[in-house]
RODO-2510 file (C-alpha; in nm, 4 decimals, decimal comma):
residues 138
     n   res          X          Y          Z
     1     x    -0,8381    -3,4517    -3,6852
     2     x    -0,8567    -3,8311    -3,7438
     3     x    -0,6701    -3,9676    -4,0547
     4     x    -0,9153    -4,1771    -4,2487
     5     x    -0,6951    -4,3337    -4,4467
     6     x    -0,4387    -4,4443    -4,1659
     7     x    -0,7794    -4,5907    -4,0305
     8     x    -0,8788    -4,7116    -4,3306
     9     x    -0,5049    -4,8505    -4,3477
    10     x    -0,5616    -5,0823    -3,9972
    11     x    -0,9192    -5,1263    -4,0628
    12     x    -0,7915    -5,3964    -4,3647
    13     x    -0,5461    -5,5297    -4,1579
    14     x    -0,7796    -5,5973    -3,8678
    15     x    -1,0411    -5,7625    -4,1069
    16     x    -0,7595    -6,0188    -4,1665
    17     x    -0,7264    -6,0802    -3,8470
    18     x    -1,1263    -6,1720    -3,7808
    19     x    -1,2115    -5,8425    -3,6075
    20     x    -1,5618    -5,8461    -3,5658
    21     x    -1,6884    -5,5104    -3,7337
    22     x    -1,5491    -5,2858    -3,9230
    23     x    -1,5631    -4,9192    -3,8905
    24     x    -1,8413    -4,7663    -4,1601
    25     x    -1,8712    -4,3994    -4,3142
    26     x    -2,0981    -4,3302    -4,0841
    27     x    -1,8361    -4,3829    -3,8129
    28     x    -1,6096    -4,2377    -3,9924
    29     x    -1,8427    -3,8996    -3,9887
    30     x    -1,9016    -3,9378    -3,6468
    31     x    -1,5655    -3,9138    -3,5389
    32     x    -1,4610    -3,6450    -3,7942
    33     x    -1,8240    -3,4054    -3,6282
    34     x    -1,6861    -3,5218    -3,2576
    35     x    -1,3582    -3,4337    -3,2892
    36     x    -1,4716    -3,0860    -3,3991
    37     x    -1,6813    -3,0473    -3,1016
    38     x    -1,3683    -3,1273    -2,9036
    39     x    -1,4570    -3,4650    -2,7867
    40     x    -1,1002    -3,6458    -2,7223
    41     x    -0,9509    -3,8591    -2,9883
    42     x    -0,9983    -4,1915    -2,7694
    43     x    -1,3198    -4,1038    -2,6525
    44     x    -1,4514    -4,0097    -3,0107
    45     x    -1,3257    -4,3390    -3,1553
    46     x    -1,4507    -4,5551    -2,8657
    47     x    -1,7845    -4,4051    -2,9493
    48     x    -1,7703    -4,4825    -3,3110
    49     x    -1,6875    -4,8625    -3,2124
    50     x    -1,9389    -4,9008    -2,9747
    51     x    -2,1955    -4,6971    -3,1591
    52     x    -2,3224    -4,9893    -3,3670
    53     x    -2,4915    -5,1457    -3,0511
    54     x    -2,2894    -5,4492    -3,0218
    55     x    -2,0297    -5,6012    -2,7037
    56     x    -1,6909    -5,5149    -2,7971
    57     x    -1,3828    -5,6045    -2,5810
    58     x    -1,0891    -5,3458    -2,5471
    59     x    -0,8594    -5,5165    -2,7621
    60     x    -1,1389    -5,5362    -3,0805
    61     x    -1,1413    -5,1741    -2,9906
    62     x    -0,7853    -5,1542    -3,0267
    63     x    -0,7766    -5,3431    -3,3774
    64     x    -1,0512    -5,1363    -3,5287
    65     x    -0,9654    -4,7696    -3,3649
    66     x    -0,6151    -4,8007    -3,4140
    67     x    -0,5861    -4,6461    -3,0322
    68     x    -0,3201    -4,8068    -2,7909
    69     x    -0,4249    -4,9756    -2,4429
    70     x    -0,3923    -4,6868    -2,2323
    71     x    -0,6403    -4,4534    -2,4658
    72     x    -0,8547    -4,7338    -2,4671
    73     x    -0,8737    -4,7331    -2,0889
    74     x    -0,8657    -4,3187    -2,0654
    75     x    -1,1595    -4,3452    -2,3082
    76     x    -1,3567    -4,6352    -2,1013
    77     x    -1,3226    -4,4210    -1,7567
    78     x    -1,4727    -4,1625    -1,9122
    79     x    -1,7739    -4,3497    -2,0716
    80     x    -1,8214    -4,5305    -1,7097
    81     x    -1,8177    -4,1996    -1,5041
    82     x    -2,1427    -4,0689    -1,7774
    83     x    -2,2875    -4,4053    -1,7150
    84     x    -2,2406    -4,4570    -2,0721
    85     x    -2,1197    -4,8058    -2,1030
    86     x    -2,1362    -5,1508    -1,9392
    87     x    -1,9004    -5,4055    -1,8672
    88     x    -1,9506    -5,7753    -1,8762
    89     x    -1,6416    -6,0059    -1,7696
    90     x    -1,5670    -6,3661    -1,9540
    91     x    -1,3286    -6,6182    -1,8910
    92     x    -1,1350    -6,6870    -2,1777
    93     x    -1,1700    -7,0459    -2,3099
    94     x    -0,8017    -7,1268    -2,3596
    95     x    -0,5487    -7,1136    -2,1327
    96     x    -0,4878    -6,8386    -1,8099
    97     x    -0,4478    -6,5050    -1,7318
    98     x    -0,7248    -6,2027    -1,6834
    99     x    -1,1258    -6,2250    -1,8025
   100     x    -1,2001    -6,0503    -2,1265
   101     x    -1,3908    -5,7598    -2,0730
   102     x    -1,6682    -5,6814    -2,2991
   103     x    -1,8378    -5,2854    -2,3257
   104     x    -2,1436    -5,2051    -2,4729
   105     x    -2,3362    -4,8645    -2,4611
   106     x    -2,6122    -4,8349    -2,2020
   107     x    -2,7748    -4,5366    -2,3392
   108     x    -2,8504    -4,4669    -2,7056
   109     x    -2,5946    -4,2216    -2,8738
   110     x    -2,8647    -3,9986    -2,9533
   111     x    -2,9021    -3,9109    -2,5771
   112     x    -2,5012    -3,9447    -2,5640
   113     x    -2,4605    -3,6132    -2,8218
   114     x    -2,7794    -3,4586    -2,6304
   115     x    -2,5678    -3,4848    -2,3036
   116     x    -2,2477    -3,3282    -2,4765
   117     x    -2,5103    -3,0420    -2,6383
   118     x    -2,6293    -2,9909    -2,2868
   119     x    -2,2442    -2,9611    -2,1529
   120     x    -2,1078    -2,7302    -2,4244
   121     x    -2,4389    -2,4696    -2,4119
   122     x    -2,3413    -2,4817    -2,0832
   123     x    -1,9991    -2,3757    -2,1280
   124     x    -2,1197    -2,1087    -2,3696
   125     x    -2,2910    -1,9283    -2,1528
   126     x    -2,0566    -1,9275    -1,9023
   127     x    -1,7764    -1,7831    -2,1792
   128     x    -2,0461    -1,5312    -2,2847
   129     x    -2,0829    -1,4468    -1,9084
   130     x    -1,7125    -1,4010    -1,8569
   131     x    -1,7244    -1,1631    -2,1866
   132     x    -1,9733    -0,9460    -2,0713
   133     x    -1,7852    -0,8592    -1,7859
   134     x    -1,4913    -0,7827    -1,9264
   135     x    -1,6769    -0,5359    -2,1317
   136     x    -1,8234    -0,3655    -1,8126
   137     x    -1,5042    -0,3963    -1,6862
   138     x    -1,3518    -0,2324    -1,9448
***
């Protein structure tokens, strides 16, 4: 289950530091109803960040989730094998090293939770198959 308050807790230290959004009740929600559907912790967060319709890069996502690099990624390969999210590339302005990359959902999150609906029926029926037959089996 995701702590609110540890969120809560980096949420005012990332508004210091100029994140661009902050994470709302409604995100907060989201990620709580997710998480007991048994979406991932990255992948439930990442949602909630990019839910609000606007280009994020990995490290805002960082800031505002509270998720390390790695779950950031994890969460991002997921997204892009759904064909969830896209990613845009910028050069920074100052200095060297690697483009930013920006994300932003492709597909509104209503059709997101219809596609994880669709995914755990599945899996329902498939359980309640498996049951059945251990009753005839039994």
């Amino acid at each position: 289950m995701v702590d609110e308050s540890e969120l809560r807790k980096k949420q005012h230290i990332n508004l210091r530091e100029a994140t661009p959004f902050k994470i709302g009740e409604n995100e907060y929600e989201m990620i709580q109803l997710l998480r007991k559907i048994n979406v991932s912790r990255p992948v439930a967060l990442t949602l909630a960040c990019l839910s609000k319709g606007k280009e994020i890069s990995s490290q805002n996502i960082e800031l505002v989730s509270g998720l390390r690099q790695p779950e950031v990624s994890v969460a991002m390969r997921y997204l892009r094998e759904n064909e969830w999210v896209d990613i845009r590339e910028e050069k920074r302005t100052e200095g060297k090293g690697r483009p930013i990359k920006l994300y932003r959902l492709t597909v509104p999150m209503d059709q997101i939770v219809s596609k994880i609906e669709e995914e755990i029926i599945a899996e329902s029926r498939i359980a309640l198959q498996n049951i059945q037959r251990l009753k005839s089996l039994a």
